[in-house]
PDB file of N, CA, C and O in Angstrom, chain B, residues numbered from 101:
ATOM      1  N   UNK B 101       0.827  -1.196   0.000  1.00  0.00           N
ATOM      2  CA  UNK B 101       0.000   0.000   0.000  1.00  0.00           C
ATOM      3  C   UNK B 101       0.868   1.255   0.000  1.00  0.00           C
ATOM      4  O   UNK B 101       0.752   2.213  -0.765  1.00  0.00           O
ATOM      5  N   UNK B 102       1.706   1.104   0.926  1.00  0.00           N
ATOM      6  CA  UNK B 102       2.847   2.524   0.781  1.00  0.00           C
ATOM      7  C   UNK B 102       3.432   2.311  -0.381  1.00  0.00           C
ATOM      8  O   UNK B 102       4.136   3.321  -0.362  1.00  0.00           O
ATOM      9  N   UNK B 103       3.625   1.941  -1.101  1.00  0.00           N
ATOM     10  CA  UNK B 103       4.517   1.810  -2.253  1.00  0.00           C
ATOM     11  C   UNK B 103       3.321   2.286  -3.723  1.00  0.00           C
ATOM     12  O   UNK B 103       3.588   3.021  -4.674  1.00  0.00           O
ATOM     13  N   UNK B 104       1.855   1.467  -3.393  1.00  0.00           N
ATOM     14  CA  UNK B 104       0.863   2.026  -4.338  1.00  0.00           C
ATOM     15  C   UNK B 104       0.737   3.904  -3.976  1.00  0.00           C
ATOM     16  O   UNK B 104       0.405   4.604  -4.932  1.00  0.00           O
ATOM     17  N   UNK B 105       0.982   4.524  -2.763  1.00  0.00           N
ATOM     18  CA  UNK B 105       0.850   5.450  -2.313  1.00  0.00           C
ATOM     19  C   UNK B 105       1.770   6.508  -2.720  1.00  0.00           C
ATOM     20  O   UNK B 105       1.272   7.509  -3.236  1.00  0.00           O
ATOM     21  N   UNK B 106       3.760   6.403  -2.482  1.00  0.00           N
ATOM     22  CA  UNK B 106       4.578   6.447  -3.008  1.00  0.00           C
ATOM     23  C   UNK B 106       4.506   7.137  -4.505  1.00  0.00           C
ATOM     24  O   UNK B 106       4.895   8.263  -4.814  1.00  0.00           O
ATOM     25  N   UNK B 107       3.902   6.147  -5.335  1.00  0.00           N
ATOM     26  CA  UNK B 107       3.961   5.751  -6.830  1.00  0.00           C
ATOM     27  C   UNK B 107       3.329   6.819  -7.378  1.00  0.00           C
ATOM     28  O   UNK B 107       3.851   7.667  -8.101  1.00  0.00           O
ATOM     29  N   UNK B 108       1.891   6.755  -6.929  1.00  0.00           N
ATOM     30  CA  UNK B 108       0.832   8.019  -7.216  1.00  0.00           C
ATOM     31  C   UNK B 108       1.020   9.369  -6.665  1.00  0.00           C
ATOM     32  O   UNK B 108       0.415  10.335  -7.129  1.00  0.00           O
ATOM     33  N   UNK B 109       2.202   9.493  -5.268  1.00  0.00           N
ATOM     34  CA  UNK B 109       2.594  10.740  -5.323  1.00  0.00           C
ATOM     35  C   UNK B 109       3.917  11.502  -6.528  1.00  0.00           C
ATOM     36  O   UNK B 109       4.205  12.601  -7.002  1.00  0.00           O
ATOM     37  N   UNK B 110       4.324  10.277  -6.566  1.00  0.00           N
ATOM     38  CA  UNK B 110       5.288  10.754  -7.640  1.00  0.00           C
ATOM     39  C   UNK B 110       4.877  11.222  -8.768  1.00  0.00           C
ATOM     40  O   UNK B 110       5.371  12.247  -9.238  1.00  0.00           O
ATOM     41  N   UNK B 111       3.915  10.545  -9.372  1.00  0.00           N
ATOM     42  CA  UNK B 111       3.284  10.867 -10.739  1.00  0.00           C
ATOM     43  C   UNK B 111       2.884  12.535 -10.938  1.00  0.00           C
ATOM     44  O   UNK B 111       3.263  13.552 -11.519  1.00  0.00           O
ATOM     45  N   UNK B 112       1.579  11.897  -9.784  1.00  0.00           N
ATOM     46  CA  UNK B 112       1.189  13.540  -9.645  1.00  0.00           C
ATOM     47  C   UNK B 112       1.910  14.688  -9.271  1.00  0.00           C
ATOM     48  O   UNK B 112       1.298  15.756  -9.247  1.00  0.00           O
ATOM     49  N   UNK B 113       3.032  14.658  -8.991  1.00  0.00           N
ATOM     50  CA  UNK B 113       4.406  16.000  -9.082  1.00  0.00           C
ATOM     51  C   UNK B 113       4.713  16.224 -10.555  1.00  0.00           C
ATOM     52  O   UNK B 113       4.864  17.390 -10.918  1.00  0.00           O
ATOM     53  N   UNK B 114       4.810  15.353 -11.346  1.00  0.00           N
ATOM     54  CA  UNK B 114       4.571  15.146 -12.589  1.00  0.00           C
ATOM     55  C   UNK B 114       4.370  15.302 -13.692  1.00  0.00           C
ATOM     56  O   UNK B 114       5.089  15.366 -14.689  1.00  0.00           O
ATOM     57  N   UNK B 115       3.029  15.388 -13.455  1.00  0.00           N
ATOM     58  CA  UNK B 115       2.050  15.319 -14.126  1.00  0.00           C
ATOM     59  C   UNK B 115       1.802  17.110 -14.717  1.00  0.00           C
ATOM     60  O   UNK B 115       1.809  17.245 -15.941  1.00  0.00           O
ATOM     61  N   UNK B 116       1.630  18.174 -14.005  1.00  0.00           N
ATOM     62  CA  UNK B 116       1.961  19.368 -14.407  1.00  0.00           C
ATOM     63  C   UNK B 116       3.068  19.829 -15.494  1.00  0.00           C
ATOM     64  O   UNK B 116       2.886  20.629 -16.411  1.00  0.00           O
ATOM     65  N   UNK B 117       4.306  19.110 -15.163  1.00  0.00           N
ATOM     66  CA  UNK B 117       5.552  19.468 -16.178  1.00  0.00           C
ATOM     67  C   UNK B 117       4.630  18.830 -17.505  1.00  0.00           C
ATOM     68  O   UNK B 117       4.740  19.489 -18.539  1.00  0.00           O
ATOM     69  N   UNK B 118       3.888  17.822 -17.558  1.00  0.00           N
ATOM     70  CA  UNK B 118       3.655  17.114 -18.975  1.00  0.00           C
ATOM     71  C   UNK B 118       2.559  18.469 -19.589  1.00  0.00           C
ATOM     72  O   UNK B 118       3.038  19.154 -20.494  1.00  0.00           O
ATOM     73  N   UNK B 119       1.593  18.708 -19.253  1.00  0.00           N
ATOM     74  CA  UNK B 119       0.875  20.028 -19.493  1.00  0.00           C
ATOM     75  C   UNK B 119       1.151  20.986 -19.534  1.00  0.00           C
ATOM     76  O   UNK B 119       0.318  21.867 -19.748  1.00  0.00           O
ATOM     77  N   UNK B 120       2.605  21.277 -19.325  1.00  0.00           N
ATOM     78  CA  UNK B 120       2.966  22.769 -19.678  1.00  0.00           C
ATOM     79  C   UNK B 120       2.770  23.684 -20.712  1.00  0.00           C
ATOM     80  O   UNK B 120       2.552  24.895 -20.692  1.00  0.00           O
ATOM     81  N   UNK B 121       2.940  22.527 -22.015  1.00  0.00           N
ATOM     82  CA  UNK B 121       3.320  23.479 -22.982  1.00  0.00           C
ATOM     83  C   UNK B 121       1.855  23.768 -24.045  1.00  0.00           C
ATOM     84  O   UNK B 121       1.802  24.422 -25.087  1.00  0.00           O
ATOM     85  N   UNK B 122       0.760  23.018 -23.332  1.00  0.00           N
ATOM     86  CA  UNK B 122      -0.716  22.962 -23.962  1.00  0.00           C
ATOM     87  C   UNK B 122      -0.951  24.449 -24.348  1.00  0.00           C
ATOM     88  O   UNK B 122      -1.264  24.715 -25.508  1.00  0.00           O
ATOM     89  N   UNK B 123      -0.816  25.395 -23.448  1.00  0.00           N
ATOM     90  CA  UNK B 123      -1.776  26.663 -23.433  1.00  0.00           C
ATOM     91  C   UNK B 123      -1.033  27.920 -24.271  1.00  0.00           C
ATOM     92  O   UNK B 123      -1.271  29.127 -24.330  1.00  0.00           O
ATOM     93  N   UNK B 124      -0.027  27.064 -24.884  1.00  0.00           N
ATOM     94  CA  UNK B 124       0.824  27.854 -26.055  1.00  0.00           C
ATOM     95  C   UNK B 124       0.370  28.133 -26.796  1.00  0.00           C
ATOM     96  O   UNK B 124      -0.602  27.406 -26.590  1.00  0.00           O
ATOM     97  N   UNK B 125       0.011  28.848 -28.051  1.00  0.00           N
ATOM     98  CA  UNK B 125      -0.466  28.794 -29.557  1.00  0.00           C
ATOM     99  C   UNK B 125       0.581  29.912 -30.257  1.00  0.00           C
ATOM    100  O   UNK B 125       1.153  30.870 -29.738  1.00  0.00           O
ATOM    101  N   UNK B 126       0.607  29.395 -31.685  1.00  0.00           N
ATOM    102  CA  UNK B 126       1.136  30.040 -32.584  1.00  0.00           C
ATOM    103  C   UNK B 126       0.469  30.959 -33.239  1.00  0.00           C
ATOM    104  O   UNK B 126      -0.719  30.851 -33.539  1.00  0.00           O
ATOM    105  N   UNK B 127       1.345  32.130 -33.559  1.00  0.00           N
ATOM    106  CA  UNK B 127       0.301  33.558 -33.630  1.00  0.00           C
ATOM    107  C   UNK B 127       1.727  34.145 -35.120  1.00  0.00           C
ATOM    108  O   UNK B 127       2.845  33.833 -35.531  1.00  0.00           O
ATOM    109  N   UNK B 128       0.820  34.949 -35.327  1.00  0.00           N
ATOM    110  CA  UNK B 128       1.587  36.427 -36.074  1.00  0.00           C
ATOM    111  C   UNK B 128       0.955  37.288 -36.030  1.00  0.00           C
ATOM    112  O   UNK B 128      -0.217  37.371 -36.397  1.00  0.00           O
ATOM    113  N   UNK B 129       1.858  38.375 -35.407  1.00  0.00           N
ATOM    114  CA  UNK B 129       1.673  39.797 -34.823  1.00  0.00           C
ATOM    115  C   UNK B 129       1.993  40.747 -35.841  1.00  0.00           C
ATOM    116  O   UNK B 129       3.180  40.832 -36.157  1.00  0.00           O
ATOM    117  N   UNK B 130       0.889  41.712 -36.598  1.00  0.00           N
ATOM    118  CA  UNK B 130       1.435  42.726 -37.817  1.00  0.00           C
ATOM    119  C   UNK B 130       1.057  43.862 -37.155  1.00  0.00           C
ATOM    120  O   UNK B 130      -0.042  44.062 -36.638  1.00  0.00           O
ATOM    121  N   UNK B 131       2.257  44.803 -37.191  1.00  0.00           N
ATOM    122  CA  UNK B 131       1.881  46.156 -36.431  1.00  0.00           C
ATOM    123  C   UNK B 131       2.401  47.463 -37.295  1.00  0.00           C
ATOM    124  O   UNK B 131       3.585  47.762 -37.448  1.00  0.00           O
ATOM    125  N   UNK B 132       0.816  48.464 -38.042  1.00  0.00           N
ATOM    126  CA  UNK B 132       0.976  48.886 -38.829  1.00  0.00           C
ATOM    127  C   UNK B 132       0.562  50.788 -38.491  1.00  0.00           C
ATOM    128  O   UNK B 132      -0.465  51.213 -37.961  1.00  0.00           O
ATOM    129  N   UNK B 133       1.309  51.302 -38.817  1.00  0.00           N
ATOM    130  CA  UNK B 133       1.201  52.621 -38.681  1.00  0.00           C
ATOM    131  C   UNK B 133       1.008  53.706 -39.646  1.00  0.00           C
ATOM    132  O   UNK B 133       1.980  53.911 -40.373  1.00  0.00           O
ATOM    133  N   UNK B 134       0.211  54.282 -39.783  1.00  0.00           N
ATOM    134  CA  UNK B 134      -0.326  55.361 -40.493  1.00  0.00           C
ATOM    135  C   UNK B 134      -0.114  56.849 -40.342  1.00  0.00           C
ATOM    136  O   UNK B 134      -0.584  57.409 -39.351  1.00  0.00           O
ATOM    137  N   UNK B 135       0.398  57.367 -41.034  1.00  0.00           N
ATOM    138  CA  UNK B 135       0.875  59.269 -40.542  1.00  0.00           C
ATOM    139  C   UNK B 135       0.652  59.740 -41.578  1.00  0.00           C
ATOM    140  O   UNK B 135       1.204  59.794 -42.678  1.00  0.00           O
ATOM    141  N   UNK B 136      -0.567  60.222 -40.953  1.00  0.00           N
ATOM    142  CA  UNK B 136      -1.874  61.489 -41.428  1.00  0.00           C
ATOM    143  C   UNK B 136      -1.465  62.844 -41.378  1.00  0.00           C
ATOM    144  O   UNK B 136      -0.507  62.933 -40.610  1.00  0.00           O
ATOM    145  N   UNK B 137      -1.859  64.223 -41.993  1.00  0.00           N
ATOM    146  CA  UNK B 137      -1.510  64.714 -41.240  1.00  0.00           C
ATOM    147  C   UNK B 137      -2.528  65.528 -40.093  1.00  0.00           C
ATOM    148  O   UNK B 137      -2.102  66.517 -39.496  1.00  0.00           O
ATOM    149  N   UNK B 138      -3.853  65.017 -39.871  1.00  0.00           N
ATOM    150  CA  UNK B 138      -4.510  64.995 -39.091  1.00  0.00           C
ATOM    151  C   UNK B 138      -3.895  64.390 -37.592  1.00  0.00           C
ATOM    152  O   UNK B 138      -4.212  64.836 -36.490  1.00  0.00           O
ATOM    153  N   UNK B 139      -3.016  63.356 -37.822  1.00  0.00           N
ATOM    154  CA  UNK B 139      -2.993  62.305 -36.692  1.00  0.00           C
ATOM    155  C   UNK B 139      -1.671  61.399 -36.902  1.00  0.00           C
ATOM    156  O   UNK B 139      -0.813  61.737 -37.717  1.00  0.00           O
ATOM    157  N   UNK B 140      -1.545  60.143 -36.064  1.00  0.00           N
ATOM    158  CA  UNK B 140      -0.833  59.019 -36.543  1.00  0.00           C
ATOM    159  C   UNK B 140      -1.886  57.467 -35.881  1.00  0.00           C
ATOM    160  O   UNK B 140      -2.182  57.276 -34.701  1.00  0.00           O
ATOM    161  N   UNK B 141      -2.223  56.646 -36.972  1.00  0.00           N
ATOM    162  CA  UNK B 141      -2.893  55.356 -36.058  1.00  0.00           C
ATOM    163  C   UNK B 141      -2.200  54.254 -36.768  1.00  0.00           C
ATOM    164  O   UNK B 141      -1.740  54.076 -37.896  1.00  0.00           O
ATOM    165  N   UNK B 142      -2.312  53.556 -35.616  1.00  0.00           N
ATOM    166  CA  UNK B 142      -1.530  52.314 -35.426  1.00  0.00           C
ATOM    167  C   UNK B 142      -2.309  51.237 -35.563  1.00  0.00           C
ATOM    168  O   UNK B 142      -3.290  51.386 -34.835  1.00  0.00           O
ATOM    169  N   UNK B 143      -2.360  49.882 -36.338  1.00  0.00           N
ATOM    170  CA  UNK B 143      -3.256  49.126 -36.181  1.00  0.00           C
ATOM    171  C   UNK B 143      -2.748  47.847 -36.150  1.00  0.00           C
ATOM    172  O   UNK B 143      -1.991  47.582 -37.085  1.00  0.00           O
ATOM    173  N   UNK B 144      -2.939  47.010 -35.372  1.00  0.00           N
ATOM    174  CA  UNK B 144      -2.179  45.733 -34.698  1.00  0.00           C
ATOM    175  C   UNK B 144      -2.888  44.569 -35.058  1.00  0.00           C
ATOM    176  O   UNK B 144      -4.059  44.747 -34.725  1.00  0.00           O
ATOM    177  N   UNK B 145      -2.715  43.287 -35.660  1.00  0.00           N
ATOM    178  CA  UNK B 145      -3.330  42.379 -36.237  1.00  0.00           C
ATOM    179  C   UNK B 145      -2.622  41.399 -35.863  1.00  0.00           C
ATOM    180  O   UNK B 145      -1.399  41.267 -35.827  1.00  0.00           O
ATOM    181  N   UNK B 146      -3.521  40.658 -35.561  1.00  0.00           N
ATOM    182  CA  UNK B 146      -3.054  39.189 -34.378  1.00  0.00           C
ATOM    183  C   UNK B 146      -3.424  37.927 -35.888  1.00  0.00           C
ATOM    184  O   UNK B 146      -4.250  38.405 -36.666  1.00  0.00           O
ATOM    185  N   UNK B 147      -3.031  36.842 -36.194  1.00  0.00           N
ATOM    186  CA  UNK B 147      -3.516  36.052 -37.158  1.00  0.00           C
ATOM    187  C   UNK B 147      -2.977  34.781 -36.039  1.00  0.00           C
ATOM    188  O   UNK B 147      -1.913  34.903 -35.431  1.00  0.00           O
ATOM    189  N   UNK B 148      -3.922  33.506 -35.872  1.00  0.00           N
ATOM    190  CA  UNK B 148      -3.790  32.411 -35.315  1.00  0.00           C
ATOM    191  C   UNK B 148      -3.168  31.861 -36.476  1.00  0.00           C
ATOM    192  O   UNK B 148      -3.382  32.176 -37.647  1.00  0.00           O
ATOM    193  N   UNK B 149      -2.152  30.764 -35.903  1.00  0.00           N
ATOM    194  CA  UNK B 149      -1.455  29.820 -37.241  1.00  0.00           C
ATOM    195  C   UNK B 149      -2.394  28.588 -37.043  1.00  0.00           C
ATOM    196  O   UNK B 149      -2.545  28.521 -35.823  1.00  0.00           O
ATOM    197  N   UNK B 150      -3.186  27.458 -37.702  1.00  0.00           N
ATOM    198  CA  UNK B 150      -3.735  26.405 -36.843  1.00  0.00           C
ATOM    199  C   UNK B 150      -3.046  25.437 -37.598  1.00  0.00           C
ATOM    200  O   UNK B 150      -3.300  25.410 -38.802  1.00  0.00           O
ATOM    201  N   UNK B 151      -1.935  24.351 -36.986  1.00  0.00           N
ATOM    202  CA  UNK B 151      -1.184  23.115 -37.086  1.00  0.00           C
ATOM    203  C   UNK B 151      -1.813  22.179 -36.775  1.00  0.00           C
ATOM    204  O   UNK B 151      -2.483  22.219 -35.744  1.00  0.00           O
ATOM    205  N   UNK B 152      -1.773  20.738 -37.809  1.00  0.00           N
ATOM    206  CA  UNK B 152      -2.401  20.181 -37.022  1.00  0.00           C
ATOM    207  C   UNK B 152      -1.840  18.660 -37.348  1.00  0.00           C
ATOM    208  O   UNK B 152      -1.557  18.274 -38.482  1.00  0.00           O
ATOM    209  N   UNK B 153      -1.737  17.891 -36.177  1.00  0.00           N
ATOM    210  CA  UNK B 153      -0.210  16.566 -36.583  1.00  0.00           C
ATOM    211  C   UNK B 153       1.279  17.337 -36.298  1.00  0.00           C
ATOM    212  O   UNK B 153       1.751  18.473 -36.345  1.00  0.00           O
ATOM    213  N   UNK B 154       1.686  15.981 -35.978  1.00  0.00           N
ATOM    214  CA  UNK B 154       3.315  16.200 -35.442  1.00  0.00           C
ATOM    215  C   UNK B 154       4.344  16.233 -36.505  1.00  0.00           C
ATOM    216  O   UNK B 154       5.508  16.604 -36.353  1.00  0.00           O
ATOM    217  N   UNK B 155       3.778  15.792 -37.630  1.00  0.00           N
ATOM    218  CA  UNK B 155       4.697  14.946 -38.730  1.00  0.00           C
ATOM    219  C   UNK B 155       3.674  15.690 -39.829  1.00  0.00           C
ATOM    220  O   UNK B 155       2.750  14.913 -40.069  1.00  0.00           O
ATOM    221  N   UNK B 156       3.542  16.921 -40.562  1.00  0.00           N
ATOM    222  CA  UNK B 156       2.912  16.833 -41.729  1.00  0.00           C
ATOM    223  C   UNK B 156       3.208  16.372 -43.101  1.00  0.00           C
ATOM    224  O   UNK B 156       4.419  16.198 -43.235  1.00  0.00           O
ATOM    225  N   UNK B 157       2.453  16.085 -44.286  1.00  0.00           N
ATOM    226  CA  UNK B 157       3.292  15.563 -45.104  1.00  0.00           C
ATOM    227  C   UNK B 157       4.020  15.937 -45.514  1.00  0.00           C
ATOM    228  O   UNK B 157       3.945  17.137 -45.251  1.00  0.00           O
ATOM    229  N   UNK B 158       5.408  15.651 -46.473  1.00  0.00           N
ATOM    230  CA  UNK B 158       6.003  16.617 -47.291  1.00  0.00           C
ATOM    231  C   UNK B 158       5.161  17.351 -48.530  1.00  0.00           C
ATOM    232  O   UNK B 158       4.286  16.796 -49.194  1.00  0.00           O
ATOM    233  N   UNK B 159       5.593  18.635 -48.680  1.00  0.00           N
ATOM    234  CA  UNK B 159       5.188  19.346 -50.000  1.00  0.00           C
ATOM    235  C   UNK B 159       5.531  19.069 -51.467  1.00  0.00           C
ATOM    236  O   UNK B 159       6.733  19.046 -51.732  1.00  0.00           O
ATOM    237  N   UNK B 160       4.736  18.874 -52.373  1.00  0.00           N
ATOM    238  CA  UNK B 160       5.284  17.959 -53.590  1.00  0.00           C
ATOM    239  C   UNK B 160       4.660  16.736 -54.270  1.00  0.00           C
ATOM    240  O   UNK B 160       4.750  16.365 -55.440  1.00  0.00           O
ATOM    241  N   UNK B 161       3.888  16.114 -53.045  1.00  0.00           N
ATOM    242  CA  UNK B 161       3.093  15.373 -53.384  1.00  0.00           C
ATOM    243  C   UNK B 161       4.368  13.987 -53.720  1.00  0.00           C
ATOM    244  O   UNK B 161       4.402  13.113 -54.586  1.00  0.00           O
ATOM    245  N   UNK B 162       5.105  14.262 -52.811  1.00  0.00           N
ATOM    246  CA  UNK B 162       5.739  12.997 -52.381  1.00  0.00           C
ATOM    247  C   UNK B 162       5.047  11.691 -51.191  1.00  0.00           C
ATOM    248  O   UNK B 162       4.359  11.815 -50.178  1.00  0.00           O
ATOM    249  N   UNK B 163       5.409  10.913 -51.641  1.00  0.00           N
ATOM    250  CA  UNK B 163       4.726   9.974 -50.318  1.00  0.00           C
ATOM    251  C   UNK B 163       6.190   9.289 -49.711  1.00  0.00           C
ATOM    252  O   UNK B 163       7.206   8.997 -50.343  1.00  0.00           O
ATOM    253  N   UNK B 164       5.950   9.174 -48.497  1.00  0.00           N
ATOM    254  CA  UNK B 164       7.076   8.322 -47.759  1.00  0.00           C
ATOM    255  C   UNK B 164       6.802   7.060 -47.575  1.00  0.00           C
ATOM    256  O   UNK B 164       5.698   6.662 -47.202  1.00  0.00           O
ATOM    257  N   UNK B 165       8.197   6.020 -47.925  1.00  0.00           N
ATOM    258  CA  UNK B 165       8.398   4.858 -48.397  1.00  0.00           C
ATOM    259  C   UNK B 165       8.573   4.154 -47.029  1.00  0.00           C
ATOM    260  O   UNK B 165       9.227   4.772 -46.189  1.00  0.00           O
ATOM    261  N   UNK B 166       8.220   3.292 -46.793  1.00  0.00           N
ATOM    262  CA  UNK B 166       8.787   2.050 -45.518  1.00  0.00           C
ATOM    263  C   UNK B 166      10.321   1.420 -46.157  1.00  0.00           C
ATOM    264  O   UNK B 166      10.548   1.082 -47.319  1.00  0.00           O
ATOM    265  N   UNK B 167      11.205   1.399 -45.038  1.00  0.00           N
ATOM    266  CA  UNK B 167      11.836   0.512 -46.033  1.00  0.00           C
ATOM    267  C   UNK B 167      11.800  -0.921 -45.978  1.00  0.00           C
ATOM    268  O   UNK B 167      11.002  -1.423 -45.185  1.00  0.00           O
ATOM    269  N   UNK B 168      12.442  -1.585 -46.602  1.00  0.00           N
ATOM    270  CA  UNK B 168      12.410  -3.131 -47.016  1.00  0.00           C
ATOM    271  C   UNK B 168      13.660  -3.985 -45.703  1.00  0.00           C
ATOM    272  O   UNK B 168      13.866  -5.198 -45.746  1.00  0.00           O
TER     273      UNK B 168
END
């Protein structure tokens, strides 16, 4: 039982480092300025990148071979 006890405290110390990097996302930031001669405005544009897979295919319309 101490050892089932042990086991599950360890994990759960853990277990946080594995979720770290979830609440990341990939962005591009365009920051654009205008000089009027009324004024100067600035206008800031956020664009989400959305990835999706670890491994995408190659470009080309190549396929990858197993080897023999």
């Amino acid at each position: 039982m101490k050892r089932f006890l042990t086991t599950a405290l360890i994990l759960g110390s853990f277990a946080p480092f594995g979720l770290l990097g979830c609440g990341e996302e990939s962005k591009v930031q365009t920051e654009t300025t205008v000089k009027t001669p009324e004024g100067e405005t600035t206008r800031t544009d956020t664009t989400k990148i959305d990835s999706k897979g670890d491994n995408p295919p190659p470009v080309g319309g190549e396929t990858a071979t197993t080897p023999k």
